[in-house]
N, C-alpha and C positions, 0 to 999 in steps of 0.2 A: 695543644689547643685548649683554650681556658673552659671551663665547664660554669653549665648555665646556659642566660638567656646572653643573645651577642647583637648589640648595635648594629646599625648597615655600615656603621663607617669603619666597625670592629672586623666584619666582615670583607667588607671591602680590602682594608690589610691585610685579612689571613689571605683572600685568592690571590692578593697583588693586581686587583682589578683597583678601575675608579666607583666609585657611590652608585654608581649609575647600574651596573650589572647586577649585584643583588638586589638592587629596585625592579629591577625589569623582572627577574628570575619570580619575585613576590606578585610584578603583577600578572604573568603568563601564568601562578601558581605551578611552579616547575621545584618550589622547595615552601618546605614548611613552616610556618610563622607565626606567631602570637601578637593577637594584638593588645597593649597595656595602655589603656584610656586610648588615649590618639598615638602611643608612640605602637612602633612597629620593632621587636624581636624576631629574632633567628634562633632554635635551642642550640646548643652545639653540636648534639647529636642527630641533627638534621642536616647540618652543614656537613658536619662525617661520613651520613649516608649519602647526601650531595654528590660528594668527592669520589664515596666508592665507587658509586651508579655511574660517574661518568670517567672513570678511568679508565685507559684503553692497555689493554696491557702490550707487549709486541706478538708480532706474529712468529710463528716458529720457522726455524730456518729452511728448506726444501732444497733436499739434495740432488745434485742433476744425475739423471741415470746415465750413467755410464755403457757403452757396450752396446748401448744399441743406436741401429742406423734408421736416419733419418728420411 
């Protein structure tokens, strides 16, 4: 992930979203953003936090008990 401030459209490529999601995300303020005159950055380390905060990880497996009656 390039480090620095990241365009929406820079952004847009890393999720593999369209322009539209990380605009939304800026207006719900669901992620962090700098604003430079009129343009709108993303740090990248915001984006990273982004990604941790919404990663799911899998659930662990639950083994079926054996031996006992139903």
């Amino acid at each position: 992930m390039p480090d620095g401030l990241l365009t929406i459209a820079q952004v847009a490529e890393i999720l593999s979203t369209t322009e539209r999601f990380p605009r939304r995300l800026i207006e719900e303020r669901r992620i962090t953003f700098v604003k430079v005159g009129r343009h709108v950055r993303i740090p990248a380390d915001a984006l990273a936090a982004y990604i941790a905060a919404n990663t799911v990880h899998p659930a662990p497996l639950r083994r079926p008990r054996l031996g006992v009656a139903a």
